[in-house]
C-alpha positions as MATLAB code, in Angstrom:
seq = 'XXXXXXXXXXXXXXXXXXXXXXXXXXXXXXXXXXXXXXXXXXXXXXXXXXXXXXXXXXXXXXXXXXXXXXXXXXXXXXXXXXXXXXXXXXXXXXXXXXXXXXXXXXXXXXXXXXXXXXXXXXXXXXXXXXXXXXXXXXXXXXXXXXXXXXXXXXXXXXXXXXXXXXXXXXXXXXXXXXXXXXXXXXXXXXXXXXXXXXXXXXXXXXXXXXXXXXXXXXXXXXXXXXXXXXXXXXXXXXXXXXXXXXXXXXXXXXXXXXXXXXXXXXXXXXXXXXXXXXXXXXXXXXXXXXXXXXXXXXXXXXXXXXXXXXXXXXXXXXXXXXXXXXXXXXXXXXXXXXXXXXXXXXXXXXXXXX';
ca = [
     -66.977   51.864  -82.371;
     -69.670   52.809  -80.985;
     -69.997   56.532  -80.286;
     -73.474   54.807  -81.312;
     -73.200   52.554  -81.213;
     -82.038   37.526  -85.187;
     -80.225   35.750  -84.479;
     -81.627   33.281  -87.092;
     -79.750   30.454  -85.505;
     -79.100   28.175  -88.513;
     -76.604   26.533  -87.613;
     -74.163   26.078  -90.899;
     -71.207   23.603  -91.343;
     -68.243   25.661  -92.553;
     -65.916   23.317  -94.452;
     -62.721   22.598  -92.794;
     -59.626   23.666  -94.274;
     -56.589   21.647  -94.708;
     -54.880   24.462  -92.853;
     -55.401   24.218  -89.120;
     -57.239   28.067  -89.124;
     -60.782   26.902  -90.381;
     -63.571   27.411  -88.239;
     -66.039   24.974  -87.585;
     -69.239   25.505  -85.975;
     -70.437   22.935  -84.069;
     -73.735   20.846  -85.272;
     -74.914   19.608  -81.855;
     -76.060   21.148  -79.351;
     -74.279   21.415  -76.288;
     -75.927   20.652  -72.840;
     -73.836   21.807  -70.480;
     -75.370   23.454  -67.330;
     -73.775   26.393  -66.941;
     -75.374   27.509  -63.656;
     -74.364   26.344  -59.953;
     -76.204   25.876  -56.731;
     -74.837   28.470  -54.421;
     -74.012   26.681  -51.036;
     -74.897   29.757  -48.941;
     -78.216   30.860  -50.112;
     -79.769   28.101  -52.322;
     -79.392   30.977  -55.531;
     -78.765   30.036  -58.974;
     -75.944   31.490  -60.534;
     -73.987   32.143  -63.850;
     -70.424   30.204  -63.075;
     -67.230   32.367  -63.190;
     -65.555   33.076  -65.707;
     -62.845   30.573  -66.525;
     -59.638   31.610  -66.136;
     -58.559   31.060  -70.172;
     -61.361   33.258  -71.416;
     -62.058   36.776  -71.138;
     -65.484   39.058  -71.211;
     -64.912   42.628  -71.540;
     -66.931   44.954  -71.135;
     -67.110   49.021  -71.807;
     -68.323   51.601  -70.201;
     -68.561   54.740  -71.653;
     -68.047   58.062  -69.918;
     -71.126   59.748  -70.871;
     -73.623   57.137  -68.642;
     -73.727   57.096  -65.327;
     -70.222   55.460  -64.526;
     -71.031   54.824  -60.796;
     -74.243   53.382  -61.099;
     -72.939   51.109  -64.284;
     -69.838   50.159  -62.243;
     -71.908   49.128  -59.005;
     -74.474   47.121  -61.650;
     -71.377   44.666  -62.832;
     -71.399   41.037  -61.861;
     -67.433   40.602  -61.665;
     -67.887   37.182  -61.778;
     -68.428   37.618  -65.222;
     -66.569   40.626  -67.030;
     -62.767   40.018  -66.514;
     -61.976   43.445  -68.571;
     -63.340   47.028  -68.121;
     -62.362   48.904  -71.105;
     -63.333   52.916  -70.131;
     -64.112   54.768  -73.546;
     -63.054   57.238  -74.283;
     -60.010   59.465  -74.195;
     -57.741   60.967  -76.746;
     -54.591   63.258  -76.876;
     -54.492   67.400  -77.498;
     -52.470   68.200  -80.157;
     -48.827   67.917  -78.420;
     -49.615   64.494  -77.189;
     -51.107   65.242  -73.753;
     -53.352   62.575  -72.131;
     -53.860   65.000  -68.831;
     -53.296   68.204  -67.526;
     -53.981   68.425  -63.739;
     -54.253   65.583  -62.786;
     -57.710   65.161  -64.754;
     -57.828   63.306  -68.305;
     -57.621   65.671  -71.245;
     -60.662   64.852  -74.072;
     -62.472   62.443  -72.115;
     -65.950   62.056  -70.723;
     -64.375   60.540  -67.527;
     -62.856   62.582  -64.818;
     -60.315   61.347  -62.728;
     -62.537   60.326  -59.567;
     -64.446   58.502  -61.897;
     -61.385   56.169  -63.537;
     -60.513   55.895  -59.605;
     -63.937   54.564  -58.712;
     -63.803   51.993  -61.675;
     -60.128   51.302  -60.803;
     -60.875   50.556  -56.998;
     -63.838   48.337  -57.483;
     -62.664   46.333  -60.676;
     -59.100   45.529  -58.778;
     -61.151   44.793  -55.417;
     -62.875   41.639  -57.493;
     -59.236   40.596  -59.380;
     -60.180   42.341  -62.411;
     -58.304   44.821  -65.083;
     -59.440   48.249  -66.115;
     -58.038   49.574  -69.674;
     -58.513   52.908  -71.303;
     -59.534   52.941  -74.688;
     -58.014   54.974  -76.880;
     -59.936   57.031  -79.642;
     -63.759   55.715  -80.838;
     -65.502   56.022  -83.561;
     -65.912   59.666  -83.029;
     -63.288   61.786  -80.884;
     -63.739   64.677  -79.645;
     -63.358   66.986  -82.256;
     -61.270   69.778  -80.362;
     -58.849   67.043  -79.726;
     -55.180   66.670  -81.150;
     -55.315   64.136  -84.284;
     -54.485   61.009  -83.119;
     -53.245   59.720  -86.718;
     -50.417   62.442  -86.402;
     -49.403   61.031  -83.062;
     -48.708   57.587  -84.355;
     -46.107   59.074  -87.007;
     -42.386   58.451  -86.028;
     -41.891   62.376  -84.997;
     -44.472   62.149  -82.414;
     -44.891   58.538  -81.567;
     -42.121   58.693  -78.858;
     -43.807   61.717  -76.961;
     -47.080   60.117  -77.000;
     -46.387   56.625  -75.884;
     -44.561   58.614  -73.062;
     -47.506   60.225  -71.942;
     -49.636   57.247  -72.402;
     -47.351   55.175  -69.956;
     -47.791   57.834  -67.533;
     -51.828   58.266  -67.838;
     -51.756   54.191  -67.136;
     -49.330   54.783  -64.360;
     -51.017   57.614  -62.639;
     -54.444   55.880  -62.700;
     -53.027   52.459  -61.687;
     -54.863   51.285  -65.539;
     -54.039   47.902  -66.714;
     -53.438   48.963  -69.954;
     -54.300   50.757  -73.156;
     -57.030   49.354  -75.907;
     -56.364   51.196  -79.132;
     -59.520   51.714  -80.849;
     -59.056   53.637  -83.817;
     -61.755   53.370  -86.780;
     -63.281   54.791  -90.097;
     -60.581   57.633  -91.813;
     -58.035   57.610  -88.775;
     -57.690   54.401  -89.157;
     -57.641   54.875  -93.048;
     -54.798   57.126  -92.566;
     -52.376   55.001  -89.607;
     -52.874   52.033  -92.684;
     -52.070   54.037  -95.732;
     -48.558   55.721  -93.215;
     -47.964   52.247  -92.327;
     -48.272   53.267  -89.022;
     -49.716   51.292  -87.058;
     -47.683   48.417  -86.698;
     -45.050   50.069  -85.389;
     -46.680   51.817  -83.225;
     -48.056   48.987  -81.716;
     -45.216   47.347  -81.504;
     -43.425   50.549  -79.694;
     -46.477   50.666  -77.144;
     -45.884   47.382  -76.008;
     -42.226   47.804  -75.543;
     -43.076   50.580  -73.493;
     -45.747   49.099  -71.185;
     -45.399   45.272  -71.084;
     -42.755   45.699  -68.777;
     -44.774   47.942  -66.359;
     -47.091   44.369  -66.505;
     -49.476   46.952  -69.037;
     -51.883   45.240  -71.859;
     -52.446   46.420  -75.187;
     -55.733   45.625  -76.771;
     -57.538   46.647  -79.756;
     -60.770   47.063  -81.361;
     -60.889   46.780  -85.068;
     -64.381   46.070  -87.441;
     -64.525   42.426  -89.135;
     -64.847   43.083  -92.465;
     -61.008   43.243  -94.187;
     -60.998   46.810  -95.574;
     -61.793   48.030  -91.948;
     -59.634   45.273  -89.935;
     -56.322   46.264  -88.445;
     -53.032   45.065  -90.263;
     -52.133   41.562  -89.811;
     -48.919   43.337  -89.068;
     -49.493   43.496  -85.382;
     -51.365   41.218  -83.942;
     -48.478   39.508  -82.857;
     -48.182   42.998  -80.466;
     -51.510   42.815  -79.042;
     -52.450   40.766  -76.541;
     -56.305   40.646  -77.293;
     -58.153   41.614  -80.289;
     -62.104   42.805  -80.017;
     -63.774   42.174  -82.968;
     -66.522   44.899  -83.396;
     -69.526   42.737  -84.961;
     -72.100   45.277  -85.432;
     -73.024   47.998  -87.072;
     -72.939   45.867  -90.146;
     -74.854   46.666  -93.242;
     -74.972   50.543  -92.710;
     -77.804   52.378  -93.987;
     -79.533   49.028  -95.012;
     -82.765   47.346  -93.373;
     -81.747   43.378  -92.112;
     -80.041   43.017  -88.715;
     -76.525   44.865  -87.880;
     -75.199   42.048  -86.146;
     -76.088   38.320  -87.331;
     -74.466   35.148  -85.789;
     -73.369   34.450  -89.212;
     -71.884   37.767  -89.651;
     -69.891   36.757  -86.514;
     -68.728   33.790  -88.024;
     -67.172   34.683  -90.847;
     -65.279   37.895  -89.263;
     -63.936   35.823  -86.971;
     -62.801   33.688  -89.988;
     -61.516   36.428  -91.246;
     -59.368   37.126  -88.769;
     -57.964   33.416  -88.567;
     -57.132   33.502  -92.612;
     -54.807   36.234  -92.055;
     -52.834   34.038  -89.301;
     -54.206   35.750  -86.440;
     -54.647   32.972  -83.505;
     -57.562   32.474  -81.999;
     -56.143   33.123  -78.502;
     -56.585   36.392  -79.120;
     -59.858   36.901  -80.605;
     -62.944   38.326  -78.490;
     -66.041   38.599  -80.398;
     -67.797   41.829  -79.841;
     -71.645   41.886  -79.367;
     -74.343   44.582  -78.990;
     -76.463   45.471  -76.067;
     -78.954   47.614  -78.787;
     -80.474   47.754  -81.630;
     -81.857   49.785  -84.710;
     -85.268   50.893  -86.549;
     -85.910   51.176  -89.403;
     -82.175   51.270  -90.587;
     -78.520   49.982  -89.588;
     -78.025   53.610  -88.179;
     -80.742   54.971  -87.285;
     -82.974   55.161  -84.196;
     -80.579   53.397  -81.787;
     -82.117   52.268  -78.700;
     -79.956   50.777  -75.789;
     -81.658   46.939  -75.149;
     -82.524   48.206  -71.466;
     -85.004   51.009  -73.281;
     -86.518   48.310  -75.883;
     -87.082   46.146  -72.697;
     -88.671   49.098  -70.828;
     -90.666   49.937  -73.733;
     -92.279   46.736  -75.473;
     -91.985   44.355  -72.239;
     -90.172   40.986  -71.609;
     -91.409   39.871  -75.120;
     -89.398   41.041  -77.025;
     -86.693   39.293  -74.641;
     -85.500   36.521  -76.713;
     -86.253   37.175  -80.394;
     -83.859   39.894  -82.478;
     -86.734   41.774  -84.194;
     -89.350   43.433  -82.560;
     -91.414   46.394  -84.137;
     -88.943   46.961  -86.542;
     -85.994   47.142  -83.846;
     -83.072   44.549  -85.093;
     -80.765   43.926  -81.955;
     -79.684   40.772  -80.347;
     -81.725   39.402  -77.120;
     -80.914   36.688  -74.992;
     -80.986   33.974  -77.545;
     -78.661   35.531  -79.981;
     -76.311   36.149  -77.126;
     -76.401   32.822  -75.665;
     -75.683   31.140  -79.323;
     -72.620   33.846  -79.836;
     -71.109   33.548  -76.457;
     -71.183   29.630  -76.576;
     -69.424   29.935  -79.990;
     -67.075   32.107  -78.496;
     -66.198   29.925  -75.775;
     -65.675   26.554  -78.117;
     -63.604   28.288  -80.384;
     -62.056   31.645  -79.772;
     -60.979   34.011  -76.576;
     -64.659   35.473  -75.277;
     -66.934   38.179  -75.714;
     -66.618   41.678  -75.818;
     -69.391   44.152  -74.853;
     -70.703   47.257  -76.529;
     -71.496   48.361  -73.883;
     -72.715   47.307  -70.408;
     -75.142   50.344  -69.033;
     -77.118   49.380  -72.065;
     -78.308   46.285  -69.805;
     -80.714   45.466  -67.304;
     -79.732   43.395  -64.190;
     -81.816   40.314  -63.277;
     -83.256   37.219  -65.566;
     -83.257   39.104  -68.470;
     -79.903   40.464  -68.875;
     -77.854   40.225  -71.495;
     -74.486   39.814  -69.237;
     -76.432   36.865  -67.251;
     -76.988   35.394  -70.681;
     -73.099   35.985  -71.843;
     -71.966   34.315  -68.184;
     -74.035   31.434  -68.895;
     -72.640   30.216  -71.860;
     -69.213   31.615  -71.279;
     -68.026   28.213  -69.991;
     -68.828   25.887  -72.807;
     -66.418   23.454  -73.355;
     -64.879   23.065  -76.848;
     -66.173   20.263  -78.794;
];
């Protein structure tokens, strides 16, 4: 995902299917106030929430994962997904005590751990990225039948010892490539969940929308949630990485190969790109520091193509009507305040469905 990791909001009409799968986006508007009068202090603020949707967001181990954690409006991301770790070559996920191939030590999972639970919320670790450490063991090799048994082990016992609500299993580009072509991800999948379902342990992935990126169809009936990574489309190439209508149809694409839409999270980025998908990231809190609250609701600004409030809003809402929630990549990239992107995401989370 996302080791680097506008909305033109035409609205289209996606013909509905005979089959029960087809999306449909919806042609009105909806006007739905998603904000409440807080009884104690007269603030305005983004509703919970609802119980039947999720928002999860990552944080990744090479910000600031204090000052991140401390910045998060619980209220609003359900799901912490900590990114990354990966196995040595034997298996190992620690040694010590301390997380082996990580950017996260151990008082740092402990700190996310403490304050996520404190608010009723989960904490996963995510499992690989879209580039692992390179002196770390290959996790394709672990998911063969030889090892697969060893590893889950030690992956039951990393969630244990850090009190983690489960493992996210993020995998991408030629490791992913390889787990397909070994048919081994299924069941490996499948074996994880054996393993930690019954320790009350989640197993989540992150997979690209585009089919010859996308996960088997194979096991999504193991996973609980699925995070659809919309961005990043269109490598190398000049128009926006991550379009509403992009969004659409890998969601669609998800839905055609039987995957319910229970467990669908649509994934959205907190930066952007200039001049090309790929080149000269900047987090959404730097393009905001930089250019000024302009730039605030559009997707293009002096070459940048990101999503800003409006794109996020339109997703989210989407989202809401028709699939699980919204996933973030990822949340230090945000400012706090009326022109965050997580503000904008709890706002529309609670749109009914049509």
């Amino acid at each position: 995902m996302k080791h680097l990791k506008s909305l033109s909001l035409s609205i289209m009409l996606l013909v509905l299917f005979s089959c029960s799968k087809q999306l449909e986006v919806p042609v009105e508007k909806i006007s739905t106030d998603s904000k409440v009068l807080n009884s104690n202090n007269g603030v305005v603020q983004a509703l919970a929430t609802p119980a039947n949707k999720v928002v999860i967001g990552y944080i990744p181990g090479w910000a600031n994962v204090t000052n991140v954690t401390n910045a998060i409006d619980f209220s609003i991301v359900t799901h912490v997904n900590l990114a990354f770790f990966a196995p040595s070559s034997s298996g190992a996920m620690m040694s010590g005590g301390q997380p082996l191939y990580s950017d996260f030590n151990a008082s740092e999972i402990n700190y996310v751990v403490a304050k996520a639970h404190a608010e009723g919320r989960k904490v996963l670790a995510s499992l690989g990225g879209g580039s692992p450490d390179p002196n770390a063991g290959d996790i394709a090799v672990q998911f063969r039948t030889a090892h697969r048994t060893n590893f889950i082990d030690n992956l039951a016992a990393f969630v244990t010892y850090f009190n983690l609500d489960g493992i996210d299993i993020d995998v991408e580009g030629t490791t992913l490539a390889t787990i397909k072509s070994e048919q081994n991800y299924a069941p490996f999948v499948s074996a994880l969940r054996n393993k930690i379902n019954p320790l009350g342990k989640l197993v989540t992935a992150a997979t690209a929308g585009y089919v010859n990126a996308m996960i088997p169809a194979s096991s999504y009936s193991y996973l609980d949630l699925i995070n659809i990574m919309s961005y990043d489309n269109g490598w190398n190439g000049t128009g926006n990485h991550s379009t509403y209508d992009a969004a659409i149809q890998h969601i669609q694409n998800f839905l055609n190969l039987g995957c319910p839409a229970s467990k669908l999270v649509l994934g959205v980025p907190f930066y952007g790109y200039k001049p090309t998908v790929g080149t000269g990231y900047k987090a959404y809190k730097d393009l905001l520091a930089q250019y000024g609250t302009g730039m605030a609701y559009v997707d293009y600004y002096d070459g940048y193509k990101y999503n800003g409030i409006t794109a996020i809003e339109a997703k989210t809402k989407y989202a809401a009507q028709y699939i699980r929630g919204v996933m973030i990549w990822e949340l230090s990239q945000d400012v706090t305040g009326t022109y965050s992107l997580l503000q904008a995401v709890g706002r529309k989370i609670n749109t009914p469905a049509p």
